[in-house]
LUMKETOR-363047 format. One record per residue: residue number from 1; residue in three letters; x, y, z of N, C-alpha, C in turn. Coordinates in Angstrom, 2 decimals. Atoms other than C-alpha are relative to their C-alpha. Example, Ala and Ser with C-alpha at 12.3 -4.5 7.8 and 13.67 -1.06 7.14 Angstrom:
<pts>
     i    aa       n_u       n_v       n_w      ca_u      ca_v      ca_w       c_u       c_v       c_w
     1   ALA      0.89     -1.19      0.00     12.30     -4.50      7.80      0.90      1.20      0.00
     2   SER     -0.82     -1.19     -0.06     13.67     -1.06      7.14     -0.77      1.09      0.73
</pts>
This chain:
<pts>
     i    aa       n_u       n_v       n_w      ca_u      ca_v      ca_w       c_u       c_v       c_w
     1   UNK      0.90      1.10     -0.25      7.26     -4.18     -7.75     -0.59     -0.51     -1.31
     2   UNK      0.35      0.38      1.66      5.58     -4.24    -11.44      0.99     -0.59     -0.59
     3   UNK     -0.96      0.77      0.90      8.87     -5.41    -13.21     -0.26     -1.70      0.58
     4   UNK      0.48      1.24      0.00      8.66     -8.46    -10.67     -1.27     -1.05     -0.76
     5   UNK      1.31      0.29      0.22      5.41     -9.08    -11.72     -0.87      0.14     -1.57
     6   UNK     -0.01     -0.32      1.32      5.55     -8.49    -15.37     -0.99     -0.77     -0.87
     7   UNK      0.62      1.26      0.80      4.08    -11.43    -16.44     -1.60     -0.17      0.43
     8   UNK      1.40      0.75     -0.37      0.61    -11.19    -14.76     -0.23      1.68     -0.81
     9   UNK      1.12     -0.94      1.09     -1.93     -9.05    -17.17      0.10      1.18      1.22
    10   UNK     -0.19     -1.10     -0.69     -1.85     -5.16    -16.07     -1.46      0.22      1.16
    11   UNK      1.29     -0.64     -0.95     -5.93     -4.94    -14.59     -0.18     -1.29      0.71
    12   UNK      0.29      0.59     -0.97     -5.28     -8.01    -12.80      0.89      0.00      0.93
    13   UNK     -0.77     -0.31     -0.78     -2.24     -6.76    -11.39     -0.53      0.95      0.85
    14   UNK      0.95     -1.35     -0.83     -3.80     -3.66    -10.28     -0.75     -0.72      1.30
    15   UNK      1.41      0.46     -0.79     -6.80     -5.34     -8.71      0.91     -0.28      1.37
    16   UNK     -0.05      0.51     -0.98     -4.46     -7.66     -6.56      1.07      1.16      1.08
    17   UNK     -0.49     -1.02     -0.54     -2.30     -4.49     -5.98     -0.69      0.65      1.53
    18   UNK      0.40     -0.51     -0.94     -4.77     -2.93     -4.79     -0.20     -0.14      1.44
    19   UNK      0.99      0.18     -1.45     -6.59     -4.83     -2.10      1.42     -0.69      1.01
    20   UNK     -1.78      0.28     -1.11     -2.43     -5.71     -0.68     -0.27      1.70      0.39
    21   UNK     -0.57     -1.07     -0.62     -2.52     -2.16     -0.01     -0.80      0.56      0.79
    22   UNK      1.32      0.01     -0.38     -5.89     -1.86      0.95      0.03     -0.63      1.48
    23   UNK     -0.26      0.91     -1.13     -4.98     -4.58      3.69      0.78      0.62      0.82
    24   UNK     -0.58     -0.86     -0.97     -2.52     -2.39      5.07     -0.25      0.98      0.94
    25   UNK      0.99     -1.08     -0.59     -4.40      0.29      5.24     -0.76     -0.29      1.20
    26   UNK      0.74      0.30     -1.54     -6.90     -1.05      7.36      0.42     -0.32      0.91
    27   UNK     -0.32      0.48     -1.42     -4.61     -2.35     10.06      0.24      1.33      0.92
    28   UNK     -0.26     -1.01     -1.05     -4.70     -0.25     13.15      1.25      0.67      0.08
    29   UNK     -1.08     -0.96     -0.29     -1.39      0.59     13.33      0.94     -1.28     -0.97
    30   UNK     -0.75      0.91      0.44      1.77     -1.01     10.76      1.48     -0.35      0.47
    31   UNK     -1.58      0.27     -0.83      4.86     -0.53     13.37     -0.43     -0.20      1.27
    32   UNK      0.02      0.19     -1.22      5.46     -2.12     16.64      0.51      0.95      0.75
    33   UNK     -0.86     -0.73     -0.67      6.67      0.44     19.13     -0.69      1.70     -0.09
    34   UNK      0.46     -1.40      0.33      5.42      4.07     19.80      0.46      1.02     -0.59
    35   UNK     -0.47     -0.93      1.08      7.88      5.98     18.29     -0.16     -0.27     -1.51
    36   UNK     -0.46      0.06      1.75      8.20      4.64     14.86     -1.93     -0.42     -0.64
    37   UNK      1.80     -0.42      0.30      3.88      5.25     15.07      0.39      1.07     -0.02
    38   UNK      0.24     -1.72     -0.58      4.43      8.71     16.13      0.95      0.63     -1.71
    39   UNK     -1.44     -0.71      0.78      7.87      9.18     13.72     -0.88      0.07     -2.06
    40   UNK      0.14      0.60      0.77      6.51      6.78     10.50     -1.42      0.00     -0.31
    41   UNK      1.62      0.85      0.25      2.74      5.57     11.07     -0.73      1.55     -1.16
    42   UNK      0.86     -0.37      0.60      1.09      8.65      9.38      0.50      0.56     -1.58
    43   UNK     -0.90     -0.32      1.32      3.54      9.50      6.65     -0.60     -1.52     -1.05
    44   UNK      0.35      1.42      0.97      2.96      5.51      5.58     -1.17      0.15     -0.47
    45   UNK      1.81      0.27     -0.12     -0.78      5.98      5.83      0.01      0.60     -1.43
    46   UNK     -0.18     -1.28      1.24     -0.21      9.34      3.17      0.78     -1.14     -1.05
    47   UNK     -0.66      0.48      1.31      2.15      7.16      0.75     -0.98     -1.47     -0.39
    48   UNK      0.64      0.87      0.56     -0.35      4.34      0.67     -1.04      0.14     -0.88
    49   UNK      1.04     -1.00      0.67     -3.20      6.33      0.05      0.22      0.46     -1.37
    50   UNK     -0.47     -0.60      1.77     -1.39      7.89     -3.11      0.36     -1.53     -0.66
    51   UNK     -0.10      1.04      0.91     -0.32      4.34     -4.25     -1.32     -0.30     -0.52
    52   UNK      1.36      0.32      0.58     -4.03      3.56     -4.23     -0.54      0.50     -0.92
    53   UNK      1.16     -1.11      1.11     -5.14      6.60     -6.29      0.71     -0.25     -1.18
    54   UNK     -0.65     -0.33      1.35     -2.29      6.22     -8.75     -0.78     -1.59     -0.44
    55   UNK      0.72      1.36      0.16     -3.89      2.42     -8.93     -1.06     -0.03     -0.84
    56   UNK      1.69     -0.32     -0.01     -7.41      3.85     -9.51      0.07      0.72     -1.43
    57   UNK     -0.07     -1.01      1.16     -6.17      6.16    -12.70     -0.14     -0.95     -0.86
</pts>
């Protein structure tokens, strides 16, 4: 995602990083369908979470 994005300054990349992932986060749930909540939803939750912190360093 950074290579796309090469060209915008690194702490304003971050910033808008963040609050895209941030947005995710907060939605109730990010798959339609109960299995691929049950299978996917909390694994995503865990890899967003770590994108954020590596964000935050």
């Amino acid at each position: 995602m950074r290579k796309e994005y090469a060209w915008v300054p690194g702490f304003r990349y971050q910033e808008a990083r963040a609050q895209v992932l941030q947005s995710f986060l907060d939605r109730p749930q990010f798959y339609h369908g109960d299995a691929a909540v049950a299978l996917i939803g909390v694994q995503a939750r865990i890899n967003l979470a770590a994108a954020l912190s590596r964000l935050a360093q």
